[in-house]
N, C-alpha and C positions, 0 to 999 in steps of 0.2 A: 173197190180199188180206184185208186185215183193216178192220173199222170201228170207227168211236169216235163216239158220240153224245157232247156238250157243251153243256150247258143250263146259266144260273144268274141269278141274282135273280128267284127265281120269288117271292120275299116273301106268302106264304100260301095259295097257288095250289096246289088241290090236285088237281081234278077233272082241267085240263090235264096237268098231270104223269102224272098214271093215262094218260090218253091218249096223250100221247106215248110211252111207255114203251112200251103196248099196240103203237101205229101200226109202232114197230122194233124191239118185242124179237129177232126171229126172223131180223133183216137185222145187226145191231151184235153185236161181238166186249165193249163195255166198253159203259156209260154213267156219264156224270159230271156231277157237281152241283158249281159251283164256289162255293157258298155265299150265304148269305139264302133260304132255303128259308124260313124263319120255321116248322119242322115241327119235331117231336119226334124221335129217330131211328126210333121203333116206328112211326110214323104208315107205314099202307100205301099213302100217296102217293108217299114217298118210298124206297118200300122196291127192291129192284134197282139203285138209283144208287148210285157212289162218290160219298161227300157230303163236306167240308168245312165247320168252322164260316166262317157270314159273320160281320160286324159285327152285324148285328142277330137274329141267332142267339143264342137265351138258353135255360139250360139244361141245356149243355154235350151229352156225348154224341158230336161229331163232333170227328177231330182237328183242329187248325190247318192243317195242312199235311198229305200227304199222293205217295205215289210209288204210281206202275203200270207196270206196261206192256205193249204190243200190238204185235204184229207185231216185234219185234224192237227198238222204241222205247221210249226209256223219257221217262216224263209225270212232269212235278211239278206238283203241284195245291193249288191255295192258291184263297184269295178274292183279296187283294191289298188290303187296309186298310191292315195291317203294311208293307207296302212301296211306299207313296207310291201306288200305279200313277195317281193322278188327274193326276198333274202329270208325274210319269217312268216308265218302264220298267228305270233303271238299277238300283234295287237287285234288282229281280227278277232281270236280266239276272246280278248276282253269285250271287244264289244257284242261277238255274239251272245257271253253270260250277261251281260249288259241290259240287252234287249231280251233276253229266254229264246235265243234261237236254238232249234231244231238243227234247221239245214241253213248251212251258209252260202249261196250262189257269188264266185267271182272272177274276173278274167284274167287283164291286164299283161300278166306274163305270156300271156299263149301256151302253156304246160297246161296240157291233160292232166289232171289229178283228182284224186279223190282219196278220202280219208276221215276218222273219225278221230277226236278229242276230245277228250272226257263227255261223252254223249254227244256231241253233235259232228252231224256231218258235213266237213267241208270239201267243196266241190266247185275246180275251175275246169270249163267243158273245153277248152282248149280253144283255137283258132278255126274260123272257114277261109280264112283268109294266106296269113299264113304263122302257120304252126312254130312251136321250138319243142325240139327232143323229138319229135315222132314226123314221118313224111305225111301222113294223114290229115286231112283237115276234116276234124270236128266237131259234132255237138253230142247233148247227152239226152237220154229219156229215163226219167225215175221215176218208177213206179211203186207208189207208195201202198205197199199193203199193210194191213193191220198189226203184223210181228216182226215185220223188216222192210229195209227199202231195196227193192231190186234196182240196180245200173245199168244201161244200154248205149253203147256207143256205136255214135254213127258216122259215116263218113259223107262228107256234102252232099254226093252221088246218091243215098239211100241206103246203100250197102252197110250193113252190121255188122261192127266189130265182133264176132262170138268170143272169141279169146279174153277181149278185155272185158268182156261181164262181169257183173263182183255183186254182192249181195252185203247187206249191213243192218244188225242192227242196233240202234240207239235205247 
């Protein structure tokens, strides 16, 4: 089994991020930033994450888009500015058949979500910053096992979402 930590619009947040990072290095196979860090890339807040630029990422430094992968899955990792995500999921959806993603990591909106299209799973871990639709600000830990990908939400604090657990598989 493999883990993937997923954090993004942390927009200037830097202490939480140390922390977070701290709380799982030693449990997550990957961690990823799916963009709006508002950080530099040297900044040691943000150092251990796969980053992305967001929108309001200035400075450059992080690419647009980005590929990984864990457990045998492969991740495309973007913010999602470039691709509507506020209104659709579709253009995302082309370029994940695009590239043969798996799992799609994205932010941008600050919605918590998660879901599957025609096999792959798309997943915005929300806000640490601050959130839309939910009071919660969080991230996510997927645990990729070999027949499905377990979901973990967490709340900046550490505290686990149990309710919003979900299971998937692709």
């Amino acid at each position: 089994m493999s883990k993937v930590l997923v954090i993004s619009d942390s927009h200037g947040l830097t202490k939480e991020l140390e922390i977070i990072r701290e709380r799982h290095l030693k449990e997550v196979d990957l961690m990823i930033h799916c963009g709006d860090s508002q950080l530099m890339p040297d900044d040691k807040a943000i150092s251990g994450y796969l980053t992305v630029m967001g929108n309001c990422d200035f400075g450059g430094g992080y690419p647009m888009e980005t590929i990984s992968e864990a457990a045998g899955r492969k991740f495309f990792i973007t913010h999602g500015h470039r691709y509507s995500v506020k209104s659709t999921l579709m253009k995302l959806k082309y370029k994940a058949q695009e590239v043969n993603a798996d799992i799609v990591c994205f932010g941008h909106s600050h919605v918590l979500g998660a879901e599957v299209i025609d096999g792959t799973l798309f997943l915005n871990p929300g806000s640490i910053r601050l959130p839309r639709e939910r009071l919660e600000k969080t991230y996510v830990i997927l645990e990729l096992l070999v027949d499905k990908i377990k979901l973990l939400v967490f709340e900046v604090n550490g505290r686990e979402l149990t309710d919003l657990q979900r299971e998937f598989v692709l």
